[in-house]
C-alpha positions as a LaTeX table, in Angstrom:
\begin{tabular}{lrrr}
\hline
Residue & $x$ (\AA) & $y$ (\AA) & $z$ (\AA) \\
\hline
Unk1 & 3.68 & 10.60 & $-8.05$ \\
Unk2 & 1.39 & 11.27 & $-4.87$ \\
Unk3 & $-2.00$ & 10.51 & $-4.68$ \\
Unk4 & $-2.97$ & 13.13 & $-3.53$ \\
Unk5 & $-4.94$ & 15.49 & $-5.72$ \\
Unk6 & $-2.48$ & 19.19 & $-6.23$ \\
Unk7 & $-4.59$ & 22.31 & $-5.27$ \\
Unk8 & $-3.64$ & 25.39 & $-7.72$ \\
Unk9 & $-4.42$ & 28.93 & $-7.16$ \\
Unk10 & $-2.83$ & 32.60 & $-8.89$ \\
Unk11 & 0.36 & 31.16 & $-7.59$ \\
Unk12 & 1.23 & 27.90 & $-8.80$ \\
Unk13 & 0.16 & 24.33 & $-7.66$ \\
Unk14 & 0.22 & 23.76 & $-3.73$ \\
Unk15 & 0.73 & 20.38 & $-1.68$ \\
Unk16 & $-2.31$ & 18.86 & $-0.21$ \\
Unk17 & $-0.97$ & 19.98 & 3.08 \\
Unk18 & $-0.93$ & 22.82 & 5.05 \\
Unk19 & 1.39 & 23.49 & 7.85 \\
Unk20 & 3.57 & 26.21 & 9.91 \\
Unk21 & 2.37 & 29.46 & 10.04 \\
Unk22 & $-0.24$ & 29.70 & 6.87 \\
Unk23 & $-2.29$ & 27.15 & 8.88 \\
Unk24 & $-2.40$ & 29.03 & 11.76 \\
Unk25 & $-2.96$ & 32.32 & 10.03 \\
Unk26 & $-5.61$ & 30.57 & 7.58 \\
Unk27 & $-7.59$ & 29.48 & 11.44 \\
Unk28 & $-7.49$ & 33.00 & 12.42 \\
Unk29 & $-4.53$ & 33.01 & 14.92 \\
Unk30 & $-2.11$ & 35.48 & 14.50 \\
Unk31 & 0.16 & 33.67 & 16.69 \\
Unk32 & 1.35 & 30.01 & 17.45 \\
Unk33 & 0.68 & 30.07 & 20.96 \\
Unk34 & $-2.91$ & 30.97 & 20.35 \\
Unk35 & $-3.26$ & 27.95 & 18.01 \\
Unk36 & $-1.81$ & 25.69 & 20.00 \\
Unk37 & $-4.16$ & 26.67 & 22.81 \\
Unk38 & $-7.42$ & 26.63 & 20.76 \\
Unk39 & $-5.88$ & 22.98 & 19.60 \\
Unk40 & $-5.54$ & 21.84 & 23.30 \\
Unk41 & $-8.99$ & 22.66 & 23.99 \\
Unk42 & $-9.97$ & 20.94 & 21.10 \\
Unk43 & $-11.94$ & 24.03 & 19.46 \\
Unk44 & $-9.86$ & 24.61 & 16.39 \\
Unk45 & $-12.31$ & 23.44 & 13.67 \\
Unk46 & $-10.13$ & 21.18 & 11.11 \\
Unk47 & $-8.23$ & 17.80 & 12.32 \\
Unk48 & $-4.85$ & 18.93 & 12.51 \\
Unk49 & $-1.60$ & 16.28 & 12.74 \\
Unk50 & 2.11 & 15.40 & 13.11 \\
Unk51 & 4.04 & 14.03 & 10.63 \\
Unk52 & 7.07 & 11.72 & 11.51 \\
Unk53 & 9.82 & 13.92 & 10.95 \\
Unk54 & 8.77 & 16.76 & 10.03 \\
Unk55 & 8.58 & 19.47 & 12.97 \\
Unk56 & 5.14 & 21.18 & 13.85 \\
Unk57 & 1.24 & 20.41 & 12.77 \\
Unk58 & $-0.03$ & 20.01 & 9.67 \\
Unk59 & $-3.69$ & 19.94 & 8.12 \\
Unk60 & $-5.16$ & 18.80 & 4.90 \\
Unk61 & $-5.74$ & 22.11 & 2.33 \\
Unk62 & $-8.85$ & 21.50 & 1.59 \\
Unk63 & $-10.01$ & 20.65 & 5.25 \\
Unk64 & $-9.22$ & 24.37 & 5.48 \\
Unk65 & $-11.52$ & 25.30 & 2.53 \\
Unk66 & $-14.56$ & 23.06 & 3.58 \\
Unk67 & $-13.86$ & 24.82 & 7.04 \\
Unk68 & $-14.11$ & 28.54 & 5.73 \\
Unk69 & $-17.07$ & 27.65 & 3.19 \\
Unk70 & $-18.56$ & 26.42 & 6.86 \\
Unk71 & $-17.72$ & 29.54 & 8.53 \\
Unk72 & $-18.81$ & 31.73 & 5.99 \\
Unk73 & $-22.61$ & 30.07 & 5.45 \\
Unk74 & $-22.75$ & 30.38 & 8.94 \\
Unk75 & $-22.38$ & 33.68 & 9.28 \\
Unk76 & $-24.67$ & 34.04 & 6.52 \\
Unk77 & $-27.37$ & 32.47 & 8.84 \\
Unk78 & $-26.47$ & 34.54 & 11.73 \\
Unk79 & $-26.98$ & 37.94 & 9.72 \\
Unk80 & $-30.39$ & 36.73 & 8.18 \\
Unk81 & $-31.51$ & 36.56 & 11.48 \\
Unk82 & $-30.73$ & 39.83 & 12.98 \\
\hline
\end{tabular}
């Protein structure tokens, strides 16, 4: 067993990780070369890594969430004020 904590939703239980295209579609990208751009420059919001053999970048799950919840109150503020 892991130890990391499973994160369920209406479709079953999900790793902890994140990875492939759903992580770049969950940051807004609709592509990978986008992603990898906005991750050069360092602007992509949630610490995203490798994993020894395994092939592309992954991110934690709820890194994701916290970033979205982040997002969201944010924009929040930004309508309150206009």
């Amino acid at each position: 067993m892991n130890d990391f904590p499973q994160q369920t939703n209406n479709q079953g239980i999900h790793s902890p990780l994140i990875g492939g295209k759903e992580l770049w579609n969950q940051l807004g990208f609709n592509t990978f070369a986008a992603f990898f751009k906005a991750h050069e420059k360092g602007s992509l919001g949630v610490r995203v890594f490798r994993i020894d053999g395994r092939r592309g970048w992954f991110a934690f799950r709820a890194d994701i969430e916290k970033w979205h919840i982040a997002l969201k109150a944010t924009t929040h503020t930004q309508e309150a004020r206009q």
